[in-house]
C-alpha positions as CSV (number, residue, x, y, z in Angstrom):
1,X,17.3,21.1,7.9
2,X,16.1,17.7,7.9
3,X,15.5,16.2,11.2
4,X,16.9,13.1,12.5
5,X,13.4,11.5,12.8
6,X,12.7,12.3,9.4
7,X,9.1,13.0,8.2
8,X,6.3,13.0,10.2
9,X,3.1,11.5,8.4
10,X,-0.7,12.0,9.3
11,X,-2.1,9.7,6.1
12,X,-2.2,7.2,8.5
13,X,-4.7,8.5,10.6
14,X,-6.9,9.6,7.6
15,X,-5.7,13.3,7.1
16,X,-6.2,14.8,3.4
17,X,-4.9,18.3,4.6
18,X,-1.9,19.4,6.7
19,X,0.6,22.1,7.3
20,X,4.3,22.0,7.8
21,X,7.3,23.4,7.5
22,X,9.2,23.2,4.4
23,X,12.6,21.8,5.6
24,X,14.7,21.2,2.5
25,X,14.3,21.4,-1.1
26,X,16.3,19.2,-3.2
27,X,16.6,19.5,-7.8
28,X,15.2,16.3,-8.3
29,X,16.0,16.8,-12.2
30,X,14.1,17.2,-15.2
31,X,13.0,20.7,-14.5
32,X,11.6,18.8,-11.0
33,X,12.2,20.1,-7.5
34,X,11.8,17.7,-3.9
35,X,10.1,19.8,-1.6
36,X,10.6,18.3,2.1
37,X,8.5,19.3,4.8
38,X,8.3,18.1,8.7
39,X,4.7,16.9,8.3
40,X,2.5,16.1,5.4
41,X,-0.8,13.7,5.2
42,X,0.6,13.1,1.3
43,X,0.9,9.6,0.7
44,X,4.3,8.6,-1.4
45,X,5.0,5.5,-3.6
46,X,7.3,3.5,-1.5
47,X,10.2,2.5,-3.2
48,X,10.8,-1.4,-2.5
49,X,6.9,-2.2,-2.3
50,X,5.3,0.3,-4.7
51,X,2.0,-1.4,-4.5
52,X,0.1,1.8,-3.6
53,X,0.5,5.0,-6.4
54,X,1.2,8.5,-4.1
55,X,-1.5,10.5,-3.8
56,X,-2.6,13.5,-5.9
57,X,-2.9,17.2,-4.6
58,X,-1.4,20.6,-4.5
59,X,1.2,22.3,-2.2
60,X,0.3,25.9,-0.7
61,X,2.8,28.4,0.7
62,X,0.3,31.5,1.2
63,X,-0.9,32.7,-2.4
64,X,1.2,30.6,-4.4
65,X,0.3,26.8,-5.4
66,X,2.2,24.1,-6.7
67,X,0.0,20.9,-8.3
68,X,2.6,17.5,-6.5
69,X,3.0,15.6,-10.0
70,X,4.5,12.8,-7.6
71,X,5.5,11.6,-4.1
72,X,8.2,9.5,-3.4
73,X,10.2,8.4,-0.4
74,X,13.8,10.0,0.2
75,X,16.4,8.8,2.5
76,X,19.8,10.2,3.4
77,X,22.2,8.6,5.4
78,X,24.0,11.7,6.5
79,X,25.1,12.2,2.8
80,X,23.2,13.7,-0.1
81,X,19.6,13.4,-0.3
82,X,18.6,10.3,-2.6
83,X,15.2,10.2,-3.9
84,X,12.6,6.8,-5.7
85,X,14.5,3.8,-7.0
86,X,18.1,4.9,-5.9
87,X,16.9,4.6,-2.2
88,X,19.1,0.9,-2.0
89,X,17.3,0.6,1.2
90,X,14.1,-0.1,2.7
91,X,12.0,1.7,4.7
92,X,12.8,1.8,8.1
93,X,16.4,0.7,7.5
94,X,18.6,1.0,10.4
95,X,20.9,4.1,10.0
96,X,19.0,6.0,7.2
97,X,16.7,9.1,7.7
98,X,13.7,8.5,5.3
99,X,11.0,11.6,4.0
100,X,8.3,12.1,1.7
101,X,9.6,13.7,-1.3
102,X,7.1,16.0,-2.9
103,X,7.6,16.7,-6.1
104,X,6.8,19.7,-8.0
105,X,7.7,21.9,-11.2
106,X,9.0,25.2,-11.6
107,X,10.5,28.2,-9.1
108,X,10.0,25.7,-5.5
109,X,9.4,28.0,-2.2
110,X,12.0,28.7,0.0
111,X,13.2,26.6,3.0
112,X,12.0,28.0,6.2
113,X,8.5,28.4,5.2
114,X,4.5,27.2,5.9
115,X,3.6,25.0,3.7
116,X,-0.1,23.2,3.2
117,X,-0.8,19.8,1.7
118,X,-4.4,19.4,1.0
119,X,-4.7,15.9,-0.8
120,X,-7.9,14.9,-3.7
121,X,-9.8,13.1,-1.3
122,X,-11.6,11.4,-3.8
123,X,-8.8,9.9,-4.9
124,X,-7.5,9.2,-2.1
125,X,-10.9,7.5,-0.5
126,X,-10.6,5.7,-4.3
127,X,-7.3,3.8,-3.5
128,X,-7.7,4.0,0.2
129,X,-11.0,0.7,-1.1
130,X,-8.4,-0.9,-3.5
131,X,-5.9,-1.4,-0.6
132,X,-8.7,-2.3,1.7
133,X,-10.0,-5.0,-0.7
134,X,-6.9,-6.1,-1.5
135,X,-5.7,-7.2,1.8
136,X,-9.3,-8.8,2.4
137,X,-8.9,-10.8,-0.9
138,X,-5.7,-12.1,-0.2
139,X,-7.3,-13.6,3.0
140,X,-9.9,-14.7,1.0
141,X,-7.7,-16.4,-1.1
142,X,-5.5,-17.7,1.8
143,X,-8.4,-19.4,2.9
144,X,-10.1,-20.4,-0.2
145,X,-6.5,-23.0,-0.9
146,X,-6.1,-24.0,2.6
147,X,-7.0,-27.6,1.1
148,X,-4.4,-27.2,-1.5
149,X,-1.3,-27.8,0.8
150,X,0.0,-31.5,2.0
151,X,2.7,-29.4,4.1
152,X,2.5,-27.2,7.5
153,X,3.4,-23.5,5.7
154,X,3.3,-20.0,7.7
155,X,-0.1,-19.2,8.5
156,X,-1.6,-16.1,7.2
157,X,-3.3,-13.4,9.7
158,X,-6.3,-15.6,10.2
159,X,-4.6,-18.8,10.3
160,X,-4.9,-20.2,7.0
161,X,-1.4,-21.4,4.6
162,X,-0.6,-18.3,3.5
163,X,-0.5,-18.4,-0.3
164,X,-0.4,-15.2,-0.7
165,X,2.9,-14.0,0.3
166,X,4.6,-17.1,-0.5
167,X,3.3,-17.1,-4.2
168,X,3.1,-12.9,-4.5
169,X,5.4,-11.6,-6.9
170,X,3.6,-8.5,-7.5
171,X,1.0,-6.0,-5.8
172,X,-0.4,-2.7,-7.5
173,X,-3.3,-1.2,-5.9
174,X,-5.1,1.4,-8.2
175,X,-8.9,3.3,-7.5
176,X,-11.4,0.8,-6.0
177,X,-9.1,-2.4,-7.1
178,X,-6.1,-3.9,-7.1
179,X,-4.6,-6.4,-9.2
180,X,-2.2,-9.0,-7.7
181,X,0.4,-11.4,-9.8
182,X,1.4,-15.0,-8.5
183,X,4.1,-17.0,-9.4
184,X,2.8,-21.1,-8.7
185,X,7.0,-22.7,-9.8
186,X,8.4,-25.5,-8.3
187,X,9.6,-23.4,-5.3
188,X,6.0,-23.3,-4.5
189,X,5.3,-27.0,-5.5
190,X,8.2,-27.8,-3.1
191,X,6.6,-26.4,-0.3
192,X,3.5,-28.7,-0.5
193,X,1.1,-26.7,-3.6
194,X,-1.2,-28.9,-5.5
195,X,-1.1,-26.1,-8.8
196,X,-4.9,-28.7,-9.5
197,X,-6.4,-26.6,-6.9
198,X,-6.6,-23.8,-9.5
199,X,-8.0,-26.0,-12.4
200,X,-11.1,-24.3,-11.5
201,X,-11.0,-20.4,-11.2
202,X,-14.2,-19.7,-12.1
203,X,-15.0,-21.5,-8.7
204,X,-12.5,-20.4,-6.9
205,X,-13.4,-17.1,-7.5
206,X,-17.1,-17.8,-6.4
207,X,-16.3,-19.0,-3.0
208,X,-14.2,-16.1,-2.6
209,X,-16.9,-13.4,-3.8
210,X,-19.4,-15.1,-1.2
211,X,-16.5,-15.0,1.6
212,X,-16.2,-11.4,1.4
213,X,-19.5,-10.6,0.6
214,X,-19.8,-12.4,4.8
215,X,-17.2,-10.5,5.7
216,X,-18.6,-6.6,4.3
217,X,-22.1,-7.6,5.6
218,X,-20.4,-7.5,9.2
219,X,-19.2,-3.9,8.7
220,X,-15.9,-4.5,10.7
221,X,-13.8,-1.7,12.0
222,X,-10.4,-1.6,10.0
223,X,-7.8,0.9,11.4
224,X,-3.9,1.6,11.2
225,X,-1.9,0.8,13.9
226,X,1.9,2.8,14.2
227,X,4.5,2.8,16.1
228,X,5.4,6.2,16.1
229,X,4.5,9.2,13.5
230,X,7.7,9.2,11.9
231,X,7.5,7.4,7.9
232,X,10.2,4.9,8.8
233,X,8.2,4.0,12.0
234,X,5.9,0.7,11.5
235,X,2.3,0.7,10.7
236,X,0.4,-2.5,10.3
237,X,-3.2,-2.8,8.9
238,X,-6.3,-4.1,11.7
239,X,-9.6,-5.4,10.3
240,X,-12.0,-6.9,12.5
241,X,-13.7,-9.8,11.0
242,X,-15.7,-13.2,12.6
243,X,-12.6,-15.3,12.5
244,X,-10.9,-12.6,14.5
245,X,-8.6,-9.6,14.5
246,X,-6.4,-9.8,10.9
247,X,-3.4,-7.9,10.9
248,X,-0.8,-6.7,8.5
249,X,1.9,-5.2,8.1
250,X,1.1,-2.2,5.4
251,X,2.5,1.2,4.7
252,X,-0.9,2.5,2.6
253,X,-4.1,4.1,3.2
254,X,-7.7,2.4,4.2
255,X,-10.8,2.7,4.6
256,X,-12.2,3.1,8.2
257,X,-15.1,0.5,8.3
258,X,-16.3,-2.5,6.4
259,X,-19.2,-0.6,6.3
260,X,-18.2,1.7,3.6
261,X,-17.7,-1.3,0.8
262,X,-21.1,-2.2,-0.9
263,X,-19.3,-5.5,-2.3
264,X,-15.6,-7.1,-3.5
265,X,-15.8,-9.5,-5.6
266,X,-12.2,-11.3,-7.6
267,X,-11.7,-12.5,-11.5
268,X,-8.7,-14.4,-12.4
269,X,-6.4,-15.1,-15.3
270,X,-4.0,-18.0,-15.5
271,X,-0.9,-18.4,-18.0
272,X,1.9,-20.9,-18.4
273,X,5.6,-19.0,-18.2
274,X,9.0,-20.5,-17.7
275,X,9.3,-22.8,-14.8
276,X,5.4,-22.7,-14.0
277,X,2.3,-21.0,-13.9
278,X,1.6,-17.4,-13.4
279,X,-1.6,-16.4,-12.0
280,X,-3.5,-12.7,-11.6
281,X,-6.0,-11.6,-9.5
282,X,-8.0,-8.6,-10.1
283,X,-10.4,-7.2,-7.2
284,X,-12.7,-4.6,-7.7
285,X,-14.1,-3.0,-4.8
286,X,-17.7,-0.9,-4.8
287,X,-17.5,1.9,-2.2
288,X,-20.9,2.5,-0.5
């Protein structure tokens, strides 16, 4: 039966393995099953910000395995169990009961039983860089344009305009990178962007690969904060830097330290679409 609290999740803290109790299995289609269980350190792909793929791995219920060929989050709200993209709500929605759904192919175990999760930590260590970089380049960036603005704006977590959410349109991290799409429309124009601050990306770029190059060489802790254990409860992402403590809100995995990248660094592409320019930044991270 699925508890009121939903699924309690251990990725937070760094956990690749973890045994639970399998609480409900769901046909999920396609010769699919959704295997729910009270705890699990597997990362899913969140349904309304799928910037971070789940995790790989295997599910173990004593000699049996079952490779997870996906995670996603599941919510009910008292009603039938829905599953991805026909969530309509977000994480953490007042009301609803959200789980990780893992997903797995052919005869599922039975409800009632122990179940292990042991996740490819390489893979996981691989994505848990591209999220870490990716949050440091969007500071990067953040700060990079703070001349670009001839209007007060939201500040990001350090204090500079934040471009970054008010431009982001799209976020996908993916092994030791991430690539990020901005939308630069008259929205953004409107709120006090001079698009001329990125006639230059080849210099743009450059003073953001030597900010994070500062900013590895200090090997700052970076943690995840929660509010609870349960998926729907809120996490936010800490990294300390020089400028101060940056935080974030962020539902994905990280690295520990600063420590353990050897180097960030950003490229860019540019193109005109309807009603502006469109704009994507791709970070590779190099893991120590």
């Amino acid at each position: 039966m699925i508890s009121a609290a939903g699924t309690s999740i251990t990725y937070p803290a760094g956990a690749t393995t973890s045994t639970g109790t399998v609480v409900h299995v769901a046909d999920a289609g396609q010769g699919r099953f959704a295997v729910l269980l009270d705890e699990t350190a597997f990362h899913p792909v969140d349904t309304a910000w799928p910037d971070q793929p789940a995790d790989r791995g295997v599910l173990r219920v004593g000699d049996a395995s079952w490779d997870v060929v996906d995670a996603v989050v599941g919510a009910t709200q008292g009603g039938a169990l829905l599953l991805g993209r026909d969530v309509p709500v977000r994480t953490g929605s007042e009301g609803w009961t959200f789980v990780v759904a893992h997903l797995v192919e052919g005869e599922p175990p039975a409800e009632g039983v122990a179940a292990e999760v042991v996740v490819d930590a390489e893979n996981r260590a691989a994505l848990s860089a591209g999220h870490t970089a990716c949050h440091l380049a969007s500071l990067a960036l953040d700060a990079a344009l703070a001349g670009a603005w001839t209007k007060s704006v939201p500040d990001d977590a350090l204090g500079a305009p934040a471009f970054d959410s008010l431009a982001i349109q799209e976020s996908r991290i993916h092994p030791d990178g991430s690539t990020d799409t901005y939308r630069i429309g008259k929205s953004l124009r409107r709120k006090g962007f001079d698009p001329a601050a990125l006639d230059d990306l080849d210099g743009l770029a450059g003073r953001m690969d030597a900010q994070l190059a500062q900013w590895i060489a200090t090997g700052g802790a970076v943690r995840i904060e929660t509010s609870g254990a349960a998926l729907a409860d809120r996490r936010t992402w800490v990294c300390e830097l020089p400028e101060g403590e940056a935080r974030i809100p962020c539902g994905g995995t990280h690295l520990t330290s600063l420590a353990d990248l050897a180097s960030a660094t950003v490229a860019f592409e540019r193109s005109q679409v309807e009603g502006g320019l469109e704009l994507v930044m791709r970070t590779t991270a190099v893991r120590v």
